[in-house]
C-alpha positions in Angstrom: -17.6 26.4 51.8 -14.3 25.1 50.8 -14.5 21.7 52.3 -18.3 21.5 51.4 -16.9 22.2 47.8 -14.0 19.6 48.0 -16.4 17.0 49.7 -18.8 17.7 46.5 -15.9 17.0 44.0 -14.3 14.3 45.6 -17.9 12.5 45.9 -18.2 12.9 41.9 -14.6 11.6 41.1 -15.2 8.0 43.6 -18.7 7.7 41.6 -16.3 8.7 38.0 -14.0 5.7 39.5 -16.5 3.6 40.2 -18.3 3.4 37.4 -15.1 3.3 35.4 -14.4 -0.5 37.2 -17.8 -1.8 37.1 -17.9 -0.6 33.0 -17.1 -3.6 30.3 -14.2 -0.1 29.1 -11.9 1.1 31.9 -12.2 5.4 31.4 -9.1 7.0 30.1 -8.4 10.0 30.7 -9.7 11.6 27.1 -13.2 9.7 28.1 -13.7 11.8 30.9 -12.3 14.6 29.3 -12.5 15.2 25.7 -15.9 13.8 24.7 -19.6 13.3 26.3 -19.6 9.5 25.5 -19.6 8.6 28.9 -21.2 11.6 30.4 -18.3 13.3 32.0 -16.6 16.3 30.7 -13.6 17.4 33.1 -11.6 20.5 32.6 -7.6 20.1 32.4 -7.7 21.1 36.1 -10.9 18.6 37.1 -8.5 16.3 35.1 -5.8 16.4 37.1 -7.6 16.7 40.4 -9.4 13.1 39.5 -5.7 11.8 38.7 -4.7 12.1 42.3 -7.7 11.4 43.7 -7.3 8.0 41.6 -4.2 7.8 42.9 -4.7 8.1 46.7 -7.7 6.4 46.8 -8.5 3.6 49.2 -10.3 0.6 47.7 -10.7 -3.3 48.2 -10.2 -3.0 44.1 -6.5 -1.2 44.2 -3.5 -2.8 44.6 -0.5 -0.6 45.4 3.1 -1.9 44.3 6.0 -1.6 46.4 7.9 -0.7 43.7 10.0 3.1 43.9 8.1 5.7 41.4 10.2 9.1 41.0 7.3 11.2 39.5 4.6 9.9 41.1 2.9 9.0 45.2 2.4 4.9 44.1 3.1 2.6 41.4 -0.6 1.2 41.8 -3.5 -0.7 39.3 -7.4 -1.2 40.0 -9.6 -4.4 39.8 -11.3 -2.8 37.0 -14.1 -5.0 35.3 -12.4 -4.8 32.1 -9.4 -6.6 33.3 -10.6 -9.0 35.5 -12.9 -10.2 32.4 -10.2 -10.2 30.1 -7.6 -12.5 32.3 -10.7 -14.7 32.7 -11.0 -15.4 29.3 -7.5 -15.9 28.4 -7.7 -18.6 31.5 -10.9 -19.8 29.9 -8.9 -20.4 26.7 -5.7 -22.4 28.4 -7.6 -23.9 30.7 -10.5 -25.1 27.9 -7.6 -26.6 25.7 -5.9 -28.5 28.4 -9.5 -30.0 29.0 -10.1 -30.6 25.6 -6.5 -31.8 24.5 -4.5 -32.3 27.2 -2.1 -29.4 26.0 -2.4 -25.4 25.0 -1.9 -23.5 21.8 1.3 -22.3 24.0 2.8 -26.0 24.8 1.9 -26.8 20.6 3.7 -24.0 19.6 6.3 -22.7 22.0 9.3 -23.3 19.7 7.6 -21.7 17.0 6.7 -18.8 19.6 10.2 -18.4 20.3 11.4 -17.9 16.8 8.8 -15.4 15.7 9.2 -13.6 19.2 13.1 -13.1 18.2 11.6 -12.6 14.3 9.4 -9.3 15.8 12.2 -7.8 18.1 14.6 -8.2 15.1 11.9 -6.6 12.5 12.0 -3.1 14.0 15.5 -2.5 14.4 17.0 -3.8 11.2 13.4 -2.3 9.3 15.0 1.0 10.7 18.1 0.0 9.0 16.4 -0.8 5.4 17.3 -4.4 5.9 14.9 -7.3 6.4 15.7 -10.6 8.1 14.1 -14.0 7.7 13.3 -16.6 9.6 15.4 -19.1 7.2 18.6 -16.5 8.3 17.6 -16.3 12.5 17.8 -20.4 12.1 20.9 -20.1 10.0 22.6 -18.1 12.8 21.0 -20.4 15.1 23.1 -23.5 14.0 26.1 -21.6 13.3 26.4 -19.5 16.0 28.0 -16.7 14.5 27.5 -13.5 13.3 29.2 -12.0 9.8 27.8 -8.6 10.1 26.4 -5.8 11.9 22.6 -7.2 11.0 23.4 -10.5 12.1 25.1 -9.7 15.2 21.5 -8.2 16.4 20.2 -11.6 15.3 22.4 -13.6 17.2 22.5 -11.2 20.4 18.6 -11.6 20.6 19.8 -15.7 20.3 21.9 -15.7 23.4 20.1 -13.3 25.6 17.2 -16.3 24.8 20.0 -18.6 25.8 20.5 -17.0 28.5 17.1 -16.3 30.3 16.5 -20.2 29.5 19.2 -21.1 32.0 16.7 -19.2 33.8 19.7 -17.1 36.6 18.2 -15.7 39.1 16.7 -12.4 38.9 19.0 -10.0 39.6 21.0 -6.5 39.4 24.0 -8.6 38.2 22.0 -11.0 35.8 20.1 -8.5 34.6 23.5 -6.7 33.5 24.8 -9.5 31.3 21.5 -10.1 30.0 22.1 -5.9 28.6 25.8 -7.0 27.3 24.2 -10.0 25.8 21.3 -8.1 24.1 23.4 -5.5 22.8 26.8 -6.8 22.5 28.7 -4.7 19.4 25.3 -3.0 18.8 25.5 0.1 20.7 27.1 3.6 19.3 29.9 4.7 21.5 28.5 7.4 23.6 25.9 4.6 24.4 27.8 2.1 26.3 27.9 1.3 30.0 30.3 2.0 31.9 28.5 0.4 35.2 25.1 -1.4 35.6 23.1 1.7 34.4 23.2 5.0 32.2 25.3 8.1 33.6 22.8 10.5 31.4 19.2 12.0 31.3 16.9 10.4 28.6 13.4 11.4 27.2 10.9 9.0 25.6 8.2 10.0 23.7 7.6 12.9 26.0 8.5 11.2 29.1 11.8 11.6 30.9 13.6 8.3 32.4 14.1 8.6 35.7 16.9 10.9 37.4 20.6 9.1 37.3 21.3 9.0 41.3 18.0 7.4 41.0 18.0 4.6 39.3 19.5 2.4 41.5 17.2 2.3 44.2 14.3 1.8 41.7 15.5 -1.4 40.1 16.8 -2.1 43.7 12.9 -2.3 44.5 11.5 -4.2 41.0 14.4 -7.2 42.1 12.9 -7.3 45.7 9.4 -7.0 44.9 10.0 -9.5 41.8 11.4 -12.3 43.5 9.0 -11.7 46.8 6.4 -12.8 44.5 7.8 -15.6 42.3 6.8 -18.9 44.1 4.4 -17.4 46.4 0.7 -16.4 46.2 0.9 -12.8 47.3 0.0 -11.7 43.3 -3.3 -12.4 43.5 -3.3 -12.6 39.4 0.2 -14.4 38.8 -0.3 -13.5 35.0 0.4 -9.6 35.9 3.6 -10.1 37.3 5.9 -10.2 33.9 4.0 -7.2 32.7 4.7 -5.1 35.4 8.2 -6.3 35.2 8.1 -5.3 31.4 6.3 -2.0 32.1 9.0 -0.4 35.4 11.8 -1.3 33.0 10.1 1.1 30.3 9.2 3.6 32.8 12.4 3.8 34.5 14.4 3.3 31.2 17.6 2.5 33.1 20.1 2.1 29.7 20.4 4.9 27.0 19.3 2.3 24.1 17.2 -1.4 23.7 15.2 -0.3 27.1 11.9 -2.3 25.1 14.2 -4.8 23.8 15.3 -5.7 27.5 11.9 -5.2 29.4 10.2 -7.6 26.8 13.1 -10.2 26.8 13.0 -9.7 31.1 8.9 -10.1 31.0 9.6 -14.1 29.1 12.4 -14.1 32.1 10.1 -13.9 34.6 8.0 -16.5 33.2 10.3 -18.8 32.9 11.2 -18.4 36.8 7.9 -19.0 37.6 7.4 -22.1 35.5 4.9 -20.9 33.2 6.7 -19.6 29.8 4.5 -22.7 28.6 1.4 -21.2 30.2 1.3 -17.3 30.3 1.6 -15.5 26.5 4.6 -16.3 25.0 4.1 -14.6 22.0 3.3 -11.1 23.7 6.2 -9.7 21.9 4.8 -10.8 18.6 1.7 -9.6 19.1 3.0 -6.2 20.1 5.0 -6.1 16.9 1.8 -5.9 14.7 0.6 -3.7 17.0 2.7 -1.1 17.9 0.6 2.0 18.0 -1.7 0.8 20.5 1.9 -0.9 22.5 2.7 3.1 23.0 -1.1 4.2 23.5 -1.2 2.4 26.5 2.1 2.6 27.8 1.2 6.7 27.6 -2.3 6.0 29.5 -0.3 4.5 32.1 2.4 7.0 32.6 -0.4 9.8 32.2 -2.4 8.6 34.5 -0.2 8.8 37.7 1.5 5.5 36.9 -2.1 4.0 37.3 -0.8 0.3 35.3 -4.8 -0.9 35.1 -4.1 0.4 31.4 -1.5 -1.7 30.4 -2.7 -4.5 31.8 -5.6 -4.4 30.1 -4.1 -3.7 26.8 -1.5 -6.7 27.1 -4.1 -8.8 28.5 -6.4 -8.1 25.4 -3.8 -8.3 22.9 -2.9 -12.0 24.7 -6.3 -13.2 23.9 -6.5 -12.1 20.4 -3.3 -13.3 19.3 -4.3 -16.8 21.2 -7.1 -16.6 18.5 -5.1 -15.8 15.8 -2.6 -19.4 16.8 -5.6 -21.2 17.3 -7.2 -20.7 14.0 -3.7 -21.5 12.3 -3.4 -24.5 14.5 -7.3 -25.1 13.0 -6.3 -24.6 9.3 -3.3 -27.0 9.7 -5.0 -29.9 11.3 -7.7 -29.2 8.5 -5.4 -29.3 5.6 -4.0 -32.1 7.5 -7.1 -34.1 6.2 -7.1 -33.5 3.1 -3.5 -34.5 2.9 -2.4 -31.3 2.3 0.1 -29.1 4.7 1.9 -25.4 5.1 5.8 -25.0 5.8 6.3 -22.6 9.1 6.7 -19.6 6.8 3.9 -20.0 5.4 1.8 -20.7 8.6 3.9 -17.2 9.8 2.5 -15.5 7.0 -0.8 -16.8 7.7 -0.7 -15.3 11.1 -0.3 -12.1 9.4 -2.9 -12.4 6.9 -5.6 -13.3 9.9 -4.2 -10.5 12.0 -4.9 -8.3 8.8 -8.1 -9.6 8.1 -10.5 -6.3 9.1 -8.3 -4.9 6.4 -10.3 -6.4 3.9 -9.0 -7.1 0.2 -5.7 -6.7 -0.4 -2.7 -7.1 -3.4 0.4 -8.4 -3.3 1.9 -5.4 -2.0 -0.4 -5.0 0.7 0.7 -8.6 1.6 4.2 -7.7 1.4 4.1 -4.5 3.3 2.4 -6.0 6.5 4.4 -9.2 6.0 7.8 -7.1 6.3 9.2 -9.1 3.2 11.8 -8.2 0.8 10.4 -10.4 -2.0 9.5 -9.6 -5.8 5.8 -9.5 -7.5 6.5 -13.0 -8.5 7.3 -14.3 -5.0 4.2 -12.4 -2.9 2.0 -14.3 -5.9 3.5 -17.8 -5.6 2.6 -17.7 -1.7 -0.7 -15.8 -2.1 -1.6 -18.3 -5.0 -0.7 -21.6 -3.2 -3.2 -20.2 -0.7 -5.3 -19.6 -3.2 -5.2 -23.4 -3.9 -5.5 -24.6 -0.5 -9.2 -22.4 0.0 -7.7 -20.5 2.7 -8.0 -17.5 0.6 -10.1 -16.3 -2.2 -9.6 -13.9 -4.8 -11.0 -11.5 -7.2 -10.1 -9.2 -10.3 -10.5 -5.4 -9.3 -11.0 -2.5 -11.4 -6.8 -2.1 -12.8 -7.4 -5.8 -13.7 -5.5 -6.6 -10.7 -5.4 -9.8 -8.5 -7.0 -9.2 -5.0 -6.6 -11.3 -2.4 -9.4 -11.5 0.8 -9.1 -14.4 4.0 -12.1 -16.9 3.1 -13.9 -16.8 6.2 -15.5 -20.3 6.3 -11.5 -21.4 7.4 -12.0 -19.2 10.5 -13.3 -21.0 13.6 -12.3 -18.2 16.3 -13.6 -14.6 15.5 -11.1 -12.1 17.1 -12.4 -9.7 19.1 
């Protein structure tokens, strides 16, 4: 009766599975579990028993990684329908524009890419510290190549760990270490700092221990190997994946006791880079992220709940690529427009339009709304001047609400490419 019973249940988690890769939505695990949307309802226990069945599962669709996992059987991801469609698009885009104009939002943009990825890595940490940065001071530091203070020495650490990946060294234990030094160079507190390539101490994050000390080195061991196994070859059979799952075993293992996203994000552009296609694959990833950041740890959590099961992440990066290709596209749109007319926008401004379109399902909003998901430190009078030049330029419109107060809303007719 027992086998008959585990037949019975094993038989309703493949057809769970199943489903779940031919659906346009990849099932978490609170679909299955915690409503009737989908028409499953698991216990905790069913739960867990579907996790491992996921896990050990045998399929044309799953791709185990040969990377080390300490808390799980396989570091593994599916062919899920959800993620195959979204990495079709997002070469539907690229491969649209080079058609079309010989070039991609990417190539158009990279320099500006580079500065608002270091911009978005910068905005957490010094936010955290009730300072703000601007993109006027990252340039600053830029040409000077100096830093007067403990805020601008994150600045220019983020610079040379750029400078440093762009030299594009080889992908390595010992790289990887002075990429670390680089990135946090006079940033760490004491207790903090290395003392050899990795942390001597236990960490938790967000609910998740790091992996176990005497550990660690066999794990990163495995991400170098598997890494540069795969670079110029074609054993990835979706070469897009490979900085992600670069970017996601350096979360998971957490291998330093501080800048562990800081370094898996700056290591994911690394790996583009070695495989010649920083100019091709999402560049701004770590921008988009930054406006995005709840969703960033949602999936990282799906993953690591799910048995290390990466189709989660994935998708969510793969996604987030798309609509922030969008969002450059339609500012790419709005400039050539303006363009026209005679008229143009500085690159802060077009960074603040980013925002503004990223915003836009907000709705209406003031001049603090504008500064609060901008990240400026700027008076009333400031947030106006910009909101107001948009104003002028038909970019935005604007209405009186019920304080008598200036609202501000994105005028839809200069939107070409609806985000999904």
């Amino acid at each position: 009766m027992k086998k008959r019973k585990t037949d019975s249940m094993n038989s309703k988690y493949e057809n769970i599975l199943i489903s779940a890769l031919r659906e346009k939505h990849y099932y978490t695990s609170e679909d299955i579990r915690m409503n009737k949307k989908y028409g499953f309802l698991l216990s905790n226990s069913e739960l867990n028993e579907y996790l491992t069945f996921k896990e050990d599962y045998l399929s044309k669709f799953k791709h185990e990684l040969p990377l080390k996992s300490f808390n799980s059987k396989k570091i593994f991801y599916y062919d899920a329908s959800e993620l195959l469609n979204s990495i079709a698009d997002y070469n539907y885009f690229f491969l649209n524009d080079i058609e079309n104009k010989n070039s991609t939002i990417v190539t158009e943009n990279y320099g500006e890419m580079i500065l608002s990825r270091i911009a978005s890595e910068l905005d957490g940490s010094l936010k955290i510290e009730g300072v703000h940065t601007t993109r006027k001071k990252i340039l600053e530091i830029m040409e000077s190549q100096k830093a007067n203070d403990t805020n601008e020495q994150i600045i220019f650490n983020m610079i040379q760990g750029y400078k440093f990946i762009s030299s594009k060294p080889n992908f390595s234990k010992e790289n990887l270490l002075k990429l670390y030094h680089l990135l946090s160079q006079n940033s760490l507190k004491k207790e903090d700092e290395l003392k050899g390539y990795y942390r001597e101490e236990m960490v938790e994050v967000g609910g998740h221990d790091g992996c176990k000390v005497d550990e660690i080195d066999e794990c990163m061991n495995s991400l170098f190997d598997f890494i540069n196994d795969n670079l110029n070859g074609n054993k990835m059979h979706l070469s897009m994946l490979l900085p992600f799952i670069a970017h996601y075993y350096i979360l998971y293992i957490h291998p330093y006791m501080d800048f562990n996203g800081r370094t898996a994000r700056m290591v994911s552009l690394w790996i583009s880079l070695l495989m010649e296609k920083a100019e091709i694959l999402p560049t701004y990833i770590s921008e988009a992220i930054n406006d995005d950041k709840n969703n960033y740890y949602r999936a990282i959590d799906n993953t690591r709940n799910s048995h290390n099961d990466l189709t989660y992440f994935f998708i969510y990066l793969c996604q987030l690529a798309n609509r922030y290709y969008l969002v450059y596209k339609n500012v790419t749109a709005i400039k050539e427009d303006l363009a026209l007319l005679g008229e143009s926008i500085t690159g802060t401004e077009a960074h603040y339009l980013k925002k503004i379109i990223v915003n836009k399902k907000k709705g209406w909003f003031n001049y603090k709304g504008f500064i609060e998901f901008c990240n400026l430190h700027i008076t009333k009078q400031g947030a106006l001047k910009i909101l107001n030049h948009f104003l002028k330029l038909n970019i935005l419109i604007s209405k009186s609400n019920s304080k008598r107060e200036k609202i501000f809303l994105l005028n839809e007719d200069v939107i070409q490419y609806e985000l999904k």
